[in-house]
N, C-alpha and C positions, 0 to 999 in steps of 0.2 A: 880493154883493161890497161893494155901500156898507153893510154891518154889521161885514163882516171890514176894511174900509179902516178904519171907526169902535176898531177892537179895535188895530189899529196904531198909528192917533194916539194911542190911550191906554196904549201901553206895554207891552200884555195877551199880543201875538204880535209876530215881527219880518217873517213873509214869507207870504203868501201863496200858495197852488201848488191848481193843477187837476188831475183824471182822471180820464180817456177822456172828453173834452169836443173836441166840433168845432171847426174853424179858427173858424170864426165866434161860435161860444160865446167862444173864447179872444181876440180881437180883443174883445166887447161886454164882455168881465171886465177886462181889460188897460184898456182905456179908463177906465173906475173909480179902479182901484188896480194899478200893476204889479205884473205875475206874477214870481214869480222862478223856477218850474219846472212843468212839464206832467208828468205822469206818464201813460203808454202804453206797453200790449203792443207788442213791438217785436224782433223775432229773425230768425234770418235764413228763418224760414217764417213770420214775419207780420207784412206791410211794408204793407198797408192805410193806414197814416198816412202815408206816403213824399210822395204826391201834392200834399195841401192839406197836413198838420197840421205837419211838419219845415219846410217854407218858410216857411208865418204864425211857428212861432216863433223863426224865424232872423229873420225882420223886424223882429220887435219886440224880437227881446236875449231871449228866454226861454228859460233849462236847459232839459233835456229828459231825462226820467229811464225810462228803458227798465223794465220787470217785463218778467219771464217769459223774459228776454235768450236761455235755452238750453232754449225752447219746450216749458216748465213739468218739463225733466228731459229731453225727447225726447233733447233729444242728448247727454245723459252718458252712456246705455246701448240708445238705440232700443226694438224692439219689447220688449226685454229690463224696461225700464223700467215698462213699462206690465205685462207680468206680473208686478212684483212689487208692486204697487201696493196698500195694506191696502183692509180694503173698506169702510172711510166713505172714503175717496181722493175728495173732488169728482171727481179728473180721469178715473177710471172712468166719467164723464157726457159727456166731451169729445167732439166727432163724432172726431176728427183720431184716435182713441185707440178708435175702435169697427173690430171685424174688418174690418169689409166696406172701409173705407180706408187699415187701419192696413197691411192687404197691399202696398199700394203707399207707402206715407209709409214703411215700413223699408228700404224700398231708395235713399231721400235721405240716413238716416244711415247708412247700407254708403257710398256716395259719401264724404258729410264721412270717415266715419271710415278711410276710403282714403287721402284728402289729409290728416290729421294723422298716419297714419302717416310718410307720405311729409315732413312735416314736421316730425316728431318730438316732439309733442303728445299730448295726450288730445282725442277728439270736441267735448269741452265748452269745451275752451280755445280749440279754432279755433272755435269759434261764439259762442264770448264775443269774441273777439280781433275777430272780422267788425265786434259791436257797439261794440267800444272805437276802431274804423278810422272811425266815422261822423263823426266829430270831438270836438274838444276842448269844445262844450259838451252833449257826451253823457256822462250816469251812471249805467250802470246797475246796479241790485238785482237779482243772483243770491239767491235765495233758499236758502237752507241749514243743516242741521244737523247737519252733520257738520266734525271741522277740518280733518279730509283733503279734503273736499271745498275748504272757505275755502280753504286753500293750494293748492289748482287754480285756480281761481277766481282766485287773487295772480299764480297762474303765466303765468296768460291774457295777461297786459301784458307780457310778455315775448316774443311771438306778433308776427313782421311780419309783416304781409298786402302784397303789393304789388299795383298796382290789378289786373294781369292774375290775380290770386290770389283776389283778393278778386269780379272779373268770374265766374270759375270753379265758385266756392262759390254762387253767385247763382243761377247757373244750374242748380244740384242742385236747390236748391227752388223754384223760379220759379212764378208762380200757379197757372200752367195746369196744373201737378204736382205740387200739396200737394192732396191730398183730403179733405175737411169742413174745416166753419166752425172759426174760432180759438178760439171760446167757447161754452160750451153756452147763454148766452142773448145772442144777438147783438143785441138789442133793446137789453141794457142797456151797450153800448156805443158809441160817441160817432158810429157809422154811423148808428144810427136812437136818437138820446136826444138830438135838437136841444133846446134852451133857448126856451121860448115867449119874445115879447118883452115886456116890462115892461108896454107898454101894455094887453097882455091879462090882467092879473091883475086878480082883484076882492078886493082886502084883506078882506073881511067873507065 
C-alpha cells in the first residue's frame, strides 16, 4: 500500500482498490492510503462478507464492487447452465456445481425463477436486482458476452424488490441451503488469506 500510495502522489494511478481481502486487511490498507473500492463475491448464494467485510466498508466510505452478482451464471439458467458449460470452464471445478450438491442448489433456482416469473422478469434480473437493493455504494460486474445478455443485465435496474421481496428471495438461498463451497480454493479467499503484519516481514 505505501508503494501504490507512492504511484498516486506521482500521478502514475488515480485509486486504489482491493480483492477478497479481510476487514482487517481493508482497515490496515485504508489506514495507508484510502481505498476507493473492495471488490468480493457477493450474490444472493454468497454472502460470507455480509458479517465483517460490508460494515468495515460502510465505515470507512469504501465502494464495494460485487463479481460473480448471478452466482457465476447459476441463476441465468440453473442446473441447465452447468450442463452447458465447455470443458476448460474453471466452473466445472466448483463444489456448488458438482452432482452430489448441484441436486439440491437447482431447486434455489426453480424458487428465484418462480418469483421472477411472478414478477415478470428473467432469474438473472431478480438476482442482480437483489444485488443492486444492497445500496447505492454497491457495483456490481456481471460478467458477459453476449448483448442479449448486457441488456438483461441493463433490465435488472428496473427490478423493485421491496424489503418483504427481497426477505423472500433470501430465504431460497440462506446458508444452511446452498451446498458446497463458493470457490474451488477457498484458501485463496479473504476467509483464510489474512495479510501477515508488516512487523513480520524480513526484507532480505
Amino acid at each position: 500500500m505505501g508503494e501504490l500510495k507512492k504511484l498516486v502522489e506521482e500521478g502514475k494511478i488515480k485509486y486504489v482498490g482491493l480483492s477478497e481481502a479481510s476487514a482487517s486487511t481493508i482497515r490496515r490498507a485504508h489506514a495507508v492510503h484510502p481505498l476507493t473500492a473492495v471488490q468480493m463475491e457477493w450474490s444472493l448464494w454468497s454472502r460470507d462478507l455480509e458479517e465483517e467485510i460490508i460494515p468495515t466498508c460502510r465505515e470507512l466510505g469504501i465502494g464495494i464492487v460485487p463479481y460473480g452478482p448471478l452466482g457465476r451464471g447459476f441463476f441465468s439458467a440453473g442446473a441447465k447452465m452447468v450442463e452447458n458449460l465447455s470443458e476448460g470452464d474453471s466452473r466445472k471445478m466448483f463444489p456448488r456445481f458438482q452432482p452430489e450438491n448441484l441436486e439440491t442448489n437447482k431447486l434455489i433456482f426453480e424458487r428465484v425463477n418462480e418469483m421472477a416469473t411472478r414478477k415478470g422478469c428473467t432469474p438473472s434480473q431478480l438476482a442482480l436486482a437483489w444485488v443492486h437493493h444492497q445500496g447505492n455504494d454497491v457495483c456490481p460486474i456481471p460478467g458477459t458476452t453476449k448483448i442479449e445478455n448486457l441488456n438483461q443485465n441493463v433490465g435488472a435496474l428496473s427490478v423493485k424488490l421491496t424489503p418483504e421481496e427481497m426477505a423472500e428471495l433470501e430465504s431460497f438461498a440462506s446458508a444452511d441451503v446452498v451446498k458446497g463451497d463458493r470457490h474451488v480454493y477457498m484458501s485463496n479467499t479473504w476467509i483464510n488469506s489474512e495479510t501477515p503484519p508488516l512487523s513480520s516481514w524480513n526484507p532480505e
